[in-house]
SELUM-855386 format. One record per residue: residue number from 1; x, y, z of N, C-alpha, C, CB in turn. Coordinates in steps of 0.001 Angstrom, whole numbers, plus 500000, padded with zeros to 6 digits. Glycine has a CB too. Layout:
N
<num=NUM | npx=X | npy=Y | npz=Z | capx=X | capy=Y | capz=Z | cpx=X | cpy=Y | cpz=Z | cbpx=X | cbpy=Y | cbpz=Z>
...
//
This chain:
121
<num=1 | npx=025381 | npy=470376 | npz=695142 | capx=026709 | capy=470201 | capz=695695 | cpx=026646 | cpy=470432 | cpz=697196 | cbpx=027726 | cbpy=471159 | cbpz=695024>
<num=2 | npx=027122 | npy=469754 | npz=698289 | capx=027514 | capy=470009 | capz=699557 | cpx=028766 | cpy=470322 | cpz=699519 | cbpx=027297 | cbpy=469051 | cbpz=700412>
<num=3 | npx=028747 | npy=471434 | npz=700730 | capx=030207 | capy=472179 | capz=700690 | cpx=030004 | cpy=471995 | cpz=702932 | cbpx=030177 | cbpy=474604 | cbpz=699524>
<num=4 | npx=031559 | npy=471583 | npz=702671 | capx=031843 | capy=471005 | capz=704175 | cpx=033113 | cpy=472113 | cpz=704665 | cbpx=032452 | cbpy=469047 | cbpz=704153>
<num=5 | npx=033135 | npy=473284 | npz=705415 | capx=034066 | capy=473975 | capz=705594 | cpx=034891 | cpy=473529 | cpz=706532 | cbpx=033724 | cbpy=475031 | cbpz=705764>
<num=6 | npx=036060 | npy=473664 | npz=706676 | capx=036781 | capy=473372 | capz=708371 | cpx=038140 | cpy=474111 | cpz=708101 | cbpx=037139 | cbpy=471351 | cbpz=708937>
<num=7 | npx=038806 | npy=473499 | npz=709623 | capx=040141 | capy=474166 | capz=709813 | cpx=039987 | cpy=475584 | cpz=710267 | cbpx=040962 | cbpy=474149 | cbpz=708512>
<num=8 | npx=038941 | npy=475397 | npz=711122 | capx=038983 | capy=477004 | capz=712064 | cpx=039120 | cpy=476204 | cpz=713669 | cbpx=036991 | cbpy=478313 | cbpz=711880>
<num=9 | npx=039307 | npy=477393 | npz=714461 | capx=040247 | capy=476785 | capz=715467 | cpx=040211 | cpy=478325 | cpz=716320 | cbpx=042006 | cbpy=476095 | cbpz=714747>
<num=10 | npx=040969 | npy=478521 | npz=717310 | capx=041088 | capy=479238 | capz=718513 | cpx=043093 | cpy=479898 | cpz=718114 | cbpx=040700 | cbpy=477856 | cbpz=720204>
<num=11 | npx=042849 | npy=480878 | npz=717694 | capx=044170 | capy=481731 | capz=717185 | cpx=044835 | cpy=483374 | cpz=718515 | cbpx=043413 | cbpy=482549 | cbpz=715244>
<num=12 | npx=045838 | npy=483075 | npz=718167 | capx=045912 | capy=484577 | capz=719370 | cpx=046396 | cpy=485720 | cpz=718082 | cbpx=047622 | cbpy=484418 | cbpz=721124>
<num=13 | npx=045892 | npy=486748 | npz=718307 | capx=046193 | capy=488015 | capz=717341 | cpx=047614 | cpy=487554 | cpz=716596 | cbpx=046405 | cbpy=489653 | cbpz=718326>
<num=14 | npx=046985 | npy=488466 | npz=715529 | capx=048764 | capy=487996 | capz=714534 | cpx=048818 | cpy=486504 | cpz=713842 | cbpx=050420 | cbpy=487849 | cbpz=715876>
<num=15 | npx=048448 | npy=485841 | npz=714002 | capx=048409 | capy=484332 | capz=714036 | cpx=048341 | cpy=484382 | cpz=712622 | cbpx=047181 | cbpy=483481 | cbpz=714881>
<num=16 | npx=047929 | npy=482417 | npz=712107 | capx=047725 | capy=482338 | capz=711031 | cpx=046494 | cpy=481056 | cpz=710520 | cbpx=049056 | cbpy=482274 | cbpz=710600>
<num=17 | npx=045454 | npy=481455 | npz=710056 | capx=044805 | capy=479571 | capz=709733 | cpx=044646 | cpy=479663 | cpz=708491 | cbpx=043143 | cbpy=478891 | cbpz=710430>
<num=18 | npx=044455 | npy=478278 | npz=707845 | capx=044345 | capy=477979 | capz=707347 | cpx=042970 | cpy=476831 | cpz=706945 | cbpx=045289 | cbpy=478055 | cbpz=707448>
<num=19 | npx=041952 | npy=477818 | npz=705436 | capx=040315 | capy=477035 | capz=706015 | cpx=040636 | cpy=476122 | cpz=704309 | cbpx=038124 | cbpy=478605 | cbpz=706249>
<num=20 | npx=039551 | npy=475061 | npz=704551 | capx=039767 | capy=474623 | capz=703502 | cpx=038179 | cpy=474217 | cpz=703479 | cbpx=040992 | cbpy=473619 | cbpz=703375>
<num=21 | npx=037623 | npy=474231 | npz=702340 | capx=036122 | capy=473430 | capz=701529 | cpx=036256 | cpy=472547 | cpz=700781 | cbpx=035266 | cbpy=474169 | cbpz=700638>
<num=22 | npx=035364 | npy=471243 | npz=701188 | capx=035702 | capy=470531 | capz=700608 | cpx=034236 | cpy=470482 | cpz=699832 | cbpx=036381 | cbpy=469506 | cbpz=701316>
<num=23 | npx=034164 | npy=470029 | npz=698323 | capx=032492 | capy=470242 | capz=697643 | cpx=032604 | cpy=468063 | cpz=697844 | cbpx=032320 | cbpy=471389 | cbpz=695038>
<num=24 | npx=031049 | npy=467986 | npz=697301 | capx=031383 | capy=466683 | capz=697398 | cpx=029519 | cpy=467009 | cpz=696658 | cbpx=032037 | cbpy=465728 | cbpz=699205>
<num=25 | npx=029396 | npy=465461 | npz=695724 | capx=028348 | capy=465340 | capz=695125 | cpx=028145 | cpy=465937 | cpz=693590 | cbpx=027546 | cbpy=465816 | cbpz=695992>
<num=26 | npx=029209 | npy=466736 | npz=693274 | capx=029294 | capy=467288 | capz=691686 | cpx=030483 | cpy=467980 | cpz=691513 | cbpx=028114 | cbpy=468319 | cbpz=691226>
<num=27 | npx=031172 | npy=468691 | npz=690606 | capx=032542 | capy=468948 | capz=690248 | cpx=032226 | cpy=470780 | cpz=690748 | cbpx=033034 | cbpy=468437 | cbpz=688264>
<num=28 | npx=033317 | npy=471108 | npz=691464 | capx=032911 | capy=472573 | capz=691084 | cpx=034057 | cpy=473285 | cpz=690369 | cbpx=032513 | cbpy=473444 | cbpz=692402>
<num=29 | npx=034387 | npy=472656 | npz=689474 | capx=035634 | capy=473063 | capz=688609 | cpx=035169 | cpy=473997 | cpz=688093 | cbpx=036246 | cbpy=472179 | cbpz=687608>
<num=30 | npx=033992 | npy=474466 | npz=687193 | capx=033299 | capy=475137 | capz=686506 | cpx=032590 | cpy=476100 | cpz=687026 | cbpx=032700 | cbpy=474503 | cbpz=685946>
<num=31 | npx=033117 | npy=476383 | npz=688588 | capx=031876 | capy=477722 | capz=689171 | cpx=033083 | cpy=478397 | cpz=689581 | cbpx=030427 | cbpy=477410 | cbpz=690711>
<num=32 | npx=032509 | npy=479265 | npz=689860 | capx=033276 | capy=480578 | capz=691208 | cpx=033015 | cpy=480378 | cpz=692441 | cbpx=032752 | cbpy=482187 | cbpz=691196>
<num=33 | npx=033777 | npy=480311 | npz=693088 | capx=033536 | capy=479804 | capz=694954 | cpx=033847 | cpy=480936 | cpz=695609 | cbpx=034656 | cbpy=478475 | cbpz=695726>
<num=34 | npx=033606 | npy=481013 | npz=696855 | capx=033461 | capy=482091 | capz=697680 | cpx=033819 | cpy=481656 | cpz=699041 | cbpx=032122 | cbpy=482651 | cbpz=697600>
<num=35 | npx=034186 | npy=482792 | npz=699881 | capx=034033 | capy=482608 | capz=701051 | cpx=033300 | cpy=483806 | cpz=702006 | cbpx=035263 | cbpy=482270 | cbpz=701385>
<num=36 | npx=032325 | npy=483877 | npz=702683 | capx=031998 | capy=484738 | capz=703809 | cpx=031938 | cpy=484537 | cpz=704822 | cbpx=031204 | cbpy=485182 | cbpz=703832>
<num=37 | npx=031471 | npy=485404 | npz=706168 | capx=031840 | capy=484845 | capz=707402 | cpx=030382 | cpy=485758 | cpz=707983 | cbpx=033684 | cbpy=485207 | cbpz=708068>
<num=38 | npx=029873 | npy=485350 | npz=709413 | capx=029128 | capy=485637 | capz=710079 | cpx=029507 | cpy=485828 | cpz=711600 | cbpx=028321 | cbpy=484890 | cbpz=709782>
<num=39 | npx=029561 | npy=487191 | npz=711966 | capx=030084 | capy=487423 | capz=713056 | cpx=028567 | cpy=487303 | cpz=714549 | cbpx=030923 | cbpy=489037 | cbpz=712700>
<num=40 | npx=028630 | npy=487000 | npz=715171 | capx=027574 | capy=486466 | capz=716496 | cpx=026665 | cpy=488309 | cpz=716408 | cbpx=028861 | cbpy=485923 | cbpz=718713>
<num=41 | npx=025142 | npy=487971 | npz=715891 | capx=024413 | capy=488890 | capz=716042 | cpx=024675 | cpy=490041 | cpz=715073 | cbpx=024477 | cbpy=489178 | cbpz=717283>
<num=42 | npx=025585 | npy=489632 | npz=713698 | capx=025344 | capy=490252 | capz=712599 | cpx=025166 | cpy=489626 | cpz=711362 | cbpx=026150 | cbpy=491002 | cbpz=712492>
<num=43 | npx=025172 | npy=490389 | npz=710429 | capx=025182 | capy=489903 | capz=708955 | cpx=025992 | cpy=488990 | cpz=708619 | cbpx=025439 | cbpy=490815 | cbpz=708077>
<num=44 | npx=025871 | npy=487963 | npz=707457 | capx=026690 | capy=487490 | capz=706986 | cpx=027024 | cpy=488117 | cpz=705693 | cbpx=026447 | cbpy=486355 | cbpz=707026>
<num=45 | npx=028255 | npy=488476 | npz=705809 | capx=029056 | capy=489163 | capz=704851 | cpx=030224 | cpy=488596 | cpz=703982 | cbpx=029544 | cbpy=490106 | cbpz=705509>
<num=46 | npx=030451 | npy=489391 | npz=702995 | capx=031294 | capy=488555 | capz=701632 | cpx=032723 | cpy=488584 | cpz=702315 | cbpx=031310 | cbpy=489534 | cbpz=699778>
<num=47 | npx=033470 | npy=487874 | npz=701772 | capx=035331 | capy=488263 | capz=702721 | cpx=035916 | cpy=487873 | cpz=701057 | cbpx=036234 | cbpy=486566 | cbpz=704714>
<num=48 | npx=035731 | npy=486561 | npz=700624 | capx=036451 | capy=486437 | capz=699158 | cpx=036058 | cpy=485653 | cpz=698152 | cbpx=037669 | cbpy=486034 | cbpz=699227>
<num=49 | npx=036432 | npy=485902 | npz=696772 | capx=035909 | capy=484913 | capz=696121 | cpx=037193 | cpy=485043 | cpz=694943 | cbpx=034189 | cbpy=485127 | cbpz=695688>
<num=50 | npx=036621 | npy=483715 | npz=694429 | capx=037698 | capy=483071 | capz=693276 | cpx=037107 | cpy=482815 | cpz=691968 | cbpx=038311 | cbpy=481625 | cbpz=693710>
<num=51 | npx=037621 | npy=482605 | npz=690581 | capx=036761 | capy=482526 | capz=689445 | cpx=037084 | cpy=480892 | cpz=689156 | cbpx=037166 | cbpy=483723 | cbpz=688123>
<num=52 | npx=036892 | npy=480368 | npz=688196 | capx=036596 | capy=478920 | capz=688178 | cpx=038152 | cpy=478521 | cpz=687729 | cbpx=035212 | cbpy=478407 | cbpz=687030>
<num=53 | npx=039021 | npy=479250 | npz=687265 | capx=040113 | capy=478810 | capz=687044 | cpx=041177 | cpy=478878 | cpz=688182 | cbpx=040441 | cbpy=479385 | cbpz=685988>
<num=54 | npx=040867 | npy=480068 | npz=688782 | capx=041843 | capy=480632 | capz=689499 | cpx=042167 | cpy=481590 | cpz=689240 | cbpx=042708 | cbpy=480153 | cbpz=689607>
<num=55 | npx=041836 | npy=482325 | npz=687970 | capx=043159 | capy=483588 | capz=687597 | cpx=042366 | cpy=485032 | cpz=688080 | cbpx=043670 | cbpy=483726 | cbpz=685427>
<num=56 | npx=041090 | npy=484798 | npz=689071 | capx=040827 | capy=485926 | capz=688951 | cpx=039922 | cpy=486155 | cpz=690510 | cbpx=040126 | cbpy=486139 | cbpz=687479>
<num=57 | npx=040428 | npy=486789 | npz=691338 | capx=040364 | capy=487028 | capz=692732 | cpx=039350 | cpy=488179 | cpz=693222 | cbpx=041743 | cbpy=487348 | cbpz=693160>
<num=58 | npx=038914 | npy=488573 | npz=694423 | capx=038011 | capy=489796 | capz=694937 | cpx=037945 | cpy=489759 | cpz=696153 | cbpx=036656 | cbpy=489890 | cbpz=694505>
<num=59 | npx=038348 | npy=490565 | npz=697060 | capx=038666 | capy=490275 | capz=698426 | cpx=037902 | cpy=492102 | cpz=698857 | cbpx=040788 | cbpy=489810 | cbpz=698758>
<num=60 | npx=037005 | npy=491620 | npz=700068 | capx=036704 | capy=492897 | capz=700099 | cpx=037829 | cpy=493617 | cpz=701029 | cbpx=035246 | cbpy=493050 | cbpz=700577>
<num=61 | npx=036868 | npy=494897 | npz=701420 | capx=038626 | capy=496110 | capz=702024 | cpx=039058 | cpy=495441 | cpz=703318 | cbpx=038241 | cbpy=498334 | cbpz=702657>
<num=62 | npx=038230 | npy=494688 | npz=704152 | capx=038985 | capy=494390 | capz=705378 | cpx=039710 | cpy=493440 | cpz=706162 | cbpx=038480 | cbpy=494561 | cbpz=705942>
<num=63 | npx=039955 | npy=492510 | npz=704263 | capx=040574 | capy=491092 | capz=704795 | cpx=041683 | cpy=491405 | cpz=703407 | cbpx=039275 | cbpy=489273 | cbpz=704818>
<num=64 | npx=041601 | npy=492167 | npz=702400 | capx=042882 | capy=492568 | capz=701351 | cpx=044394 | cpy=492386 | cpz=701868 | cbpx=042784 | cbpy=494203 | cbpz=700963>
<num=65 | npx=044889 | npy=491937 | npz=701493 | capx=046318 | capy=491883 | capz=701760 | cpx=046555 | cpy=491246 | cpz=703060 | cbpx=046944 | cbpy=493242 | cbpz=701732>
<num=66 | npx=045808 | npy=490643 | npz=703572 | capx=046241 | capy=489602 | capz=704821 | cpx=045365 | cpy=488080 | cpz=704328 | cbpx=045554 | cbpy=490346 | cbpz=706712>
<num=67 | npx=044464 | npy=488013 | npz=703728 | capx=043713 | capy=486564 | capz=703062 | cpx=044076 | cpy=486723 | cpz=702352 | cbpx=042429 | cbpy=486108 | cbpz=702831>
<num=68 | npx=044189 | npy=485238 | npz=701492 | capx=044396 | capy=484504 | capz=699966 | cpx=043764 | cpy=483573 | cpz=699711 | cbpx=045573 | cbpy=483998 | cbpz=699620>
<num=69 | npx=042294 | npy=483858 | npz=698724 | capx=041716 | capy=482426 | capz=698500 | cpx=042405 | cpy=482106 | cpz=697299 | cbpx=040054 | cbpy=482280 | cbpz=698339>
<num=70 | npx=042443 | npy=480600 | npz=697506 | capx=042981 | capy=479580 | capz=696529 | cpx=042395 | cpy=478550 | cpz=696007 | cbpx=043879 | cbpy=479060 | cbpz=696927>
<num=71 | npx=041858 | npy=477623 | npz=695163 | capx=041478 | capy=476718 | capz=694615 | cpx=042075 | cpy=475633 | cpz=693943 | cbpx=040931 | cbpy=477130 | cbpz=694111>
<num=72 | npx=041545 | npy=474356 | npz=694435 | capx=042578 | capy=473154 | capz=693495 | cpx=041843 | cpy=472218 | cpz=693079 | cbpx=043785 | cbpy=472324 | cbpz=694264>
<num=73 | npx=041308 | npy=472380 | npz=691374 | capx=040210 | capy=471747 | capz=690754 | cpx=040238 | cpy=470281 | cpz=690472 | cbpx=039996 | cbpy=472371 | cbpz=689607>
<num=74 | npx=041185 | npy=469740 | npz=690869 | capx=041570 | capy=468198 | capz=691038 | cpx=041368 | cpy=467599 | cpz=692407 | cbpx=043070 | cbpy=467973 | cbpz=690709>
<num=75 | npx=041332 | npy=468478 | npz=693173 | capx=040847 | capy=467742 | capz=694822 | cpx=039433 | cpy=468400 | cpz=695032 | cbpx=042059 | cbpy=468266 | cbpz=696438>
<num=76 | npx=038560 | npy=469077 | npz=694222 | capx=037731 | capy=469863 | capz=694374 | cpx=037306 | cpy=470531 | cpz=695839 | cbpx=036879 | cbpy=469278 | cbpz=693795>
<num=77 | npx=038639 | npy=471338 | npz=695679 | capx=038369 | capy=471961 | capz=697366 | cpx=038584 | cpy=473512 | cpz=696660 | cbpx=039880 | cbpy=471377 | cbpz=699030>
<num=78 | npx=038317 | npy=474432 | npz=698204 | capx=038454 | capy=475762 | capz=697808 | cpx=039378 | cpy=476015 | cpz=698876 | cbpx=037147 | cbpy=476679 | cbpz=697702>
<num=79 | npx=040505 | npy=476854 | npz=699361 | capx=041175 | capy=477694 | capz=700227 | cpx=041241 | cpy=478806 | cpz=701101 | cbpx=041653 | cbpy=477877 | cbpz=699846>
<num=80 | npx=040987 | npy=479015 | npz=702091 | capx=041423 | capy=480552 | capz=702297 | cpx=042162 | cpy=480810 | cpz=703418 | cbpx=040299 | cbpy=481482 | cbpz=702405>
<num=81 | npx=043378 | npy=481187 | npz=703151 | capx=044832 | capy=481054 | capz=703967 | cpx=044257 | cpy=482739 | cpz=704567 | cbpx=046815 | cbpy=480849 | cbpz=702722>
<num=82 | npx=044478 | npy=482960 | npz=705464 | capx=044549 | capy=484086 | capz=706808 | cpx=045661 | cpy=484200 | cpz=707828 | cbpx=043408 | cbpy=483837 | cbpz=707744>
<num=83 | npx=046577 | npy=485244 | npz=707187 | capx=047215 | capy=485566 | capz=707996 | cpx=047123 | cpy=487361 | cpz=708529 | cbpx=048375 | cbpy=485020 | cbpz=707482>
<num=84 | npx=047790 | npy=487132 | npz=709638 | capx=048327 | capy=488801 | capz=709812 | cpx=046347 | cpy=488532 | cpz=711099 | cbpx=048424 | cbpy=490498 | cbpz=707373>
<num=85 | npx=045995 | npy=487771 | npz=711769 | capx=044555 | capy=487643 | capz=711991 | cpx=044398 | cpy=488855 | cpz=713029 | cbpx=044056 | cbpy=486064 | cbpz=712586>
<num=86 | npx=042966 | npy=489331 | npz=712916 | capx=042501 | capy=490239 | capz=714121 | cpx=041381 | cpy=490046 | cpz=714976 | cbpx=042254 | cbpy=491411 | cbpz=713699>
<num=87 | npx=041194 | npy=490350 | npz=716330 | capx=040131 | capy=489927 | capz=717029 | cpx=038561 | cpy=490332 | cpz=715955 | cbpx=040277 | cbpy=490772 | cbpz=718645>
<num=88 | npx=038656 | npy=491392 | npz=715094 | capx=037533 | capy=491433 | capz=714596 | cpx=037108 | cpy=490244 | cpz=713528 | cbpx=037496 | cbpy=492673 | cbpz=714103>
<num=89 | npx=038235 | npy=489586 | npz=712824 | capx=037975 | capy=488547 | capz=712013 | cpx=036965 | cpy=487133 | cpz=712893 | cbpx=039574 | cbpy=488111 | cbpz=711473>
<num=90 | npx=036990 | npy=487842 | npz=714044 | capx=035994 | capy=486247 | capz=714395 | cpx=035076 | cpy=486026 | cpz=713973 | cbpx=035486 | cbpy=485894 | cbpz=715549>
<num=91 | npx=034310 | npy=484993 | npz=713783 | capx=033329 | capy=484269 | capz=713310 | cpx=033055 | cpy=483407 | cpz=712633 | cbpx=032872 | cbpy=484636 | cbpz=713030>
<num=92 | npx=032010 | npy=482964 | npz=712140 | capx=032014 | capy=481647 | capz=711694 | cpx=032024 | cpy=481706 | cpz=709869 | cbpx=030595 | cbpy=480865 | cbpz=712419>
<num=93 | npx=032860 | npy=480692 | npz=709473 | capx=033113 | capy=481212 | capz=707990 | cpx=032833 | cpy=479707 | cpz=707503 | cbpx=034854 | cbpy=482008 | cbpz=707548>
<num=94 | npx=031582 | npy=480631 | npz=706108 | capx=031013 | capy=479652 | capz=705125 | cpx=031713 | cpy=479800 | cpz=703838 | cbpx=029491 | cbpy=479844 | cbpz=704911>
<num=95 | npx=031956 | npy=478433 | npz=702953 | capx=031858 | capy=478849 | capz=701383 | cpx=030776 | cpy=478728 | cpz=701179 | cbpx=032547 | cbpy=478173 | cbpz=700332>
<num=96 | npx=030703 | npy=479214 | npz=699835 | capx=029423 | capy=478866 | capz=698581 | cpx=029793 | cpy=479040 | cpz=697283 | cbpx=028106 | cbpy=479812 | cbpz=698626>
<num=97 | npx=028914 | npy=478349 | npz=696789 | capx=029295 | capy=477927 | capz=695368 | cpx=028587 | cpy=479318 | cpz=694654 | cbpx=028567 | cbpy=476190 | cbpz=694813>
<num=98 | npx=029143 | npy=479393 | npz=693368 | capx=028665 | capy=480883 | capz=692258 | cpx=027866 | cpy=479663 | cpz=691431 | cbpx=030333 | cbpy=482102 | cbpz=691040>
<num=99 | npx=026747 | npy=480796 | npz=690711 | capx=026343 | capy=480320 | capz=689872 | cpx=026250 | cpy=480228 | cpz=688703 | cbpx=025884 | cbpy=480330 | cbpz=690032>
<num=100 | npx=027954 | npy=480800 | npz=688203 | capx=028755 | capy=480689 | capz=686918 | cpx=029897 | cpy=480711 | cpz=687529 | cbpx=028616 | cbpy=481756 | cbpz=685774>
<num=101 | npx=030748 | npy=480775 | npz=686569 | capx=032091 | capy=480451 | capz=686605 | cpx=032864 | cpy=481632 | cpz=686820 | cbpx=032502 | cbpy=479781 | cbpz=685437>
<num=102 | npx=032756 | npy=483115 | npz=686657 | capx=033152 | capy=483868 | capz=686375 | cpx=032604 | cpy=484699 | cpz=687708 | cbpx=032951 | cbpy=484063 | cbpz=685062>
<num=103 | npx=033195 | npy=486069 | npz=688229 | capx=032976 | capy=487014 | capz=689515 | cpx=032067 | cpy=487937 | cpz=688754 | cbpx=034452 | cbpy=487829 | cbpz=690275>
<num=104 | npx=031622 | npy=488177 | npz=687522 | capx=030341 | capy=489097 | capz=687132 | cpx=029050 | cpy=488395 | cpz=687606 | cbpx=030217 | cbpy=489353 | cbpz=685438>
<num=105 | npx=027650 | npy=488951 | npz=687599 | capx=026617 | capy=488965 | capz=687619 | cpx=026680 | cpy=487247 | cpz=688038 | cbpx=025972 | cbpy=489648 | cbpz=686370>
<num=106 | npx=027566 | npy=487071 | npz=689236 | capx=027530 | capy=485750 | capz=690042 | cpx=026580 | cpy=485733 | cpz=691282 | cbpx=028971 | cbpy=485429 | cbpz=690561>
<num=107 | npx=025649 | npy=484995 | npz=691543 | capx=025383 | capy=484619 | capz=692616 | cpx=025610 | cpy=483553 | cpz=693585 | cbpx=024656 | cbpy=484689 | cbpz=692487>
<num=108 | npx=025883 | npy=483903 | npz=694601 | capx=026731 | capy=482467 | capz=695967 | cpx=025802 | cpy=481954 | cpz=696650 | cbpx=027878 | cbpy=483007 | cbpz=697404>
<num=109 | npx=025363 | npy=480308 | npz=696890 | capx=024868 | capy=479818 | capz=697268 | cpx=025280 | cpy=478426 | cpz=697697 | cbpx=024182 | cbpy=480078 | cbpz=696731>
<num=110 | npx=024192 | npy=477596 | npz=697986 | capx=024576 | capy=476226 | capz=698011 | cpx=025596 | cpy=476324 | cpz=699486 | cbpx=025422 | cbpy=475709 | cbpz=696391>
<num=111 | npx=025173 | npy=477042 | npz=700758 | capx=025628 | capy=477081 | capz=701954 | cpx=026281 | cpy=475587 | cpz=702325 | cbpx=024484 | cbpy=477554 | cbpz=702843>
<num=112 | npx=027361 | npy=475712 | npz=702849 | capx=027624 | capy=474498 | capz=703499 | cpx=027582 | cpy=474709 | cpz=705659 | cbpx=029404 | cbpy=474042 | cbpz=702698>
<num=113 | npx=028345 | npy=473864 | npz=706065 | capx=028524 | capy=473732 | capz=707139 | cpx=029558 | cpy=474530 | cpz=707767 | cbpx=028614 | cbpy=472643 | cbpz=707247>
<num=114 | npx=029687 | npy=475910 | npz=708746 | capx=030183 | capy=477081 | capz=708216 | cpx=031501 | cpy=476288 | cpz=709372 | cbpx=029207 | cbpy=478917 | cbpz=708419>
<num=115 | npx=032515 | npy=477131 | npz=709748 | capx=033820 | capy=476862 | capz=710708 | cpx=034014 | cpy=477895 | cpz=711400 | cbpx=035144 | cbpy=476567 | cbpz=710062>
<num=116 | npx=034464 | npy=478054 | npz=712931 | capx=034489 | capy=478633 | capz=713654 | cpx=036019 | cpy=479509 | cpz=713723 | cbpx=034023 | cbpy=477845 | cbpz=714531>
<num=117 | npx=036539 | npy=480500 | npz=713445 | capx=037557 | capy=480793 | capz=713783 | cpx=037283 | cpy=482200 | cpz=714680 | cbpx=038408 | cbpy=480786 | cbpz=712608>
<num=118 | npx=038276 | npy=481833 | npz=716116 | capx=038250 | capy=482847 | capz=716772 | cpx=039789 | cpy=483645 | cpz=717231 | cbpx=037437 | cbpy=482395 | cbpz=717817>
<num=119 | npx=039539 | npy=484798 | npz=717080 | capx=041083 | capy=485332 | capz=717290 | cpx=041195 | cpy=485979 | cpz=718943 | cbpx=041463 | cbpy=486759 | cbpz=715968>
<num=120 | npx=042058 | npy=485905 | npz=719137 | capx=041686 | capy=486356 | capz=720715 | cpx=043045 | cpy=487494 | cpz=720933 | cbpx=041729 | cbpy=484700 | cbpz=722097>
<num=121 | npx=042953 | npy=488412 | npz=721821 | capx=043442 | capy=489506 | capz=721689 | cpx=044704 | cpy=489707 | cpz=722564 | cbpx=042464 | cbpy=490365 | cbpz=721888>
//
């Protein structure tokens, strides 16, 4: 599967974007998708993930209650709405595909083309 991220952009604190993935080459109705981000000269780290239906979410502690990933298995895209944004949220944000359907004993892969969102202060 190729996964094509976009809809990152240049935000001032507080703001709001909106990222969207698009998969293309196989269905990912049947996996768990994800999103992480890579900040300039660190790790790339987890921010959220989704289960193959939708009904079941994981957001780590420093994007909780301001992100919402979403999924819509008929346009085979994945979501992740950001609001409430902070200069630390910058960086460049990838999905990846799970390699089941479900947020247990999942692994994320299948990197796509990551998107730039920067918040400015």
């Amino acid at each position: 599967v190729q996964l094509q991220a976009s809809g990152g952009g240049l935000v001032q604190a507080g703001g709001s974007l909106r990222l969207s993935c698009a998969a293309s080459g196989r269905t990912i109705s049947s996996y768990a998708m994800s999103w992480f981000r890579q900040a300039p000269g660190k790790e790339r780290l987890f921010v959220a993930a989704i289960n193959w239906s939708g009904g079941s979410t994981h957001y780590s502690d420093s994007v909780k209650g301001r992100f919402t990933i979403s999924r819509d298995n008929a346009k085979n895209t994945v979501y992740l709405q950001m609001n409430s944004l902070k200069p630390e949220d910058t960086a460049v944000y990838y999905c990846a595909a799970g390699s089941n359907g479900e947020l247990v004993e999942v692994e994320f892969g299948n990197w796509g083309q990551g998107t730039q969102v920067t918040v400015s202060s």
